[in-house]
C-alpha positions as a printed Julia matrix, in Angstrom:
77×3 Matrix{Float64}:
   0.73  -11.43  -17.5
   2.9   -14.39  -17.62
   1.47  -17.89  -17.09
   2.61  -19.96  -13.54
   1.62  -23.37  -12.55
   0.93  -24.0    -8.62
  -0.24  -27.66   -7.01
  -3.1   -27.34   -4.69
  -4.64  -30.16   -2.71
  -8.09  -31.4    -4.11
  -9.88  -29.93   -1.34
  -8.46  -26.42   -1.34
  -8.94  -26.29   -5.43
 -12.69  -27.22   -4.94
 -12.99  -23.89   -2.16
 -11.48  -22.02   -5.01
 -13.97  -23.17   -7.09
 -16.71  -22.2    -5.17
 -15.42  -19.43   -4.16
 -14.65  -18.31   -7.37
 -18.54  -19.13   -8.43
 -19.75  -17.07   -5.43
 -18.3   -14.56   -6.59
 -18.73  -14.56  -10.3
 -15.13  -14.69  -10.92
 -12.63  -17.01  -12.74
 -10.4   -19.0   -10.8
  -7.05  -17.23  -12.11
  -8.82  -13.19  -10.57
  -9.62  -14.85   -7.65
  -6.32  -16.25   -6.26
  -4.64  -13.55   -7.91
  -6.36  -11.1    -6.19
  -5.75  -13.49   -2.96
  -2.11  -13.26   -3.24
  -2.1    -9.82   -3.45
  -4.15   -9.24   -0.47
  -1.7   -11.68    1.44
   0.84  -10.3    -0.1
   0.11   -7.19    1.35
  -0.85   -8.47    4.75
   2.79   -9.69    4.75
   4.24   -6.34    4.09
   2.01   -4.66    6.71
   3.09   -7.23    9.19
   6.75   -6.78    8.39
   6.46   -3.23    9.12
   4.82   -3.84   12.44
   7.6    -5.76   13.43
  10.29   -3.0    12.06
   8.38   -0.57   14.38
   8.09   -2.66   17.35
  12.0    -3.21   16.95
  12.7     0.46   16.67
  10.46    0.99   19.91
  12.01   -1.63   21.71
  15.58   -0.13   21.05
  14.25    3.45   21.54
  11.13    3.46   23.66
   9.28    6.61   23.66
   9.5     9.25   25.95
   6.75   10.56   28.05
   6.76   14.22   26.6
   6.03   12.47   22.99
   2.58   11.41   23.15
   0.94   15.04   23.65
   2.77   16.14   20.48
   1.6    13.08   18.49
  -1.5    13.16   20.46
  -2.11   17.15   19.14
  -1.02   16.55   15.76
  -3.49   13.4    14.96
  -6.29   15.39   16.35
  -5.59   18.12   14.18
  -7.59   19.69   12.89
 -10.59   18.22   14.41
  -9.86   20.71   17.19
C-alpha cells in the first residue's frame, strides 16, 4: 500500500471519525473502502451514459424486446 496525504475540512474528518468508530474500523479502511465504492459508482455511471449514447444513436427496434424479453426470462420458463 503506498502512503497519500488528503486535506479534509474539520467537520467532514470528525464524520469520519465517527463513522469510523461506528463501525469498528480505522480511519484509513474506512475511506478506503469509500473511495472504492465511489469509485465504482463512477464507473457504473459512465457506462450508463455509454449505453444511453449508443441508444440514442441506434434506438431499438420494436422486434428486439421479445428476444431480450425471452432470453432474461430464461429459464424461469
Amino acid at each position: 500500500m503506498e502512503t497519500v496525504q488528503i486535506v479534509l475540512d474539520k467537520g467532514l474528518l470528525q464524520a469520519t471519525d465517527r463513522a469510523a468508530r461506528r463501525m469498528k474500523r480505522n480511519r484509513s479502511a474506512l475511506v478506503r473502502e469509500a473511495l472504492r465504492e465511489h469509485l465504482k459508482r463512477l464507473e457504473v455511471r459512465s457506462n450508463e451514459e455509454r449505453d444511453r449514447e449508443g441508444y440514442s444513436r441506434q434506438p431499438q427496434t420494436r422486434d428486439e424486446s421479445p428476444l431480450w424479453e425471452a432470453e432474461a426470462a430464461w429459464p424461469a420458463e
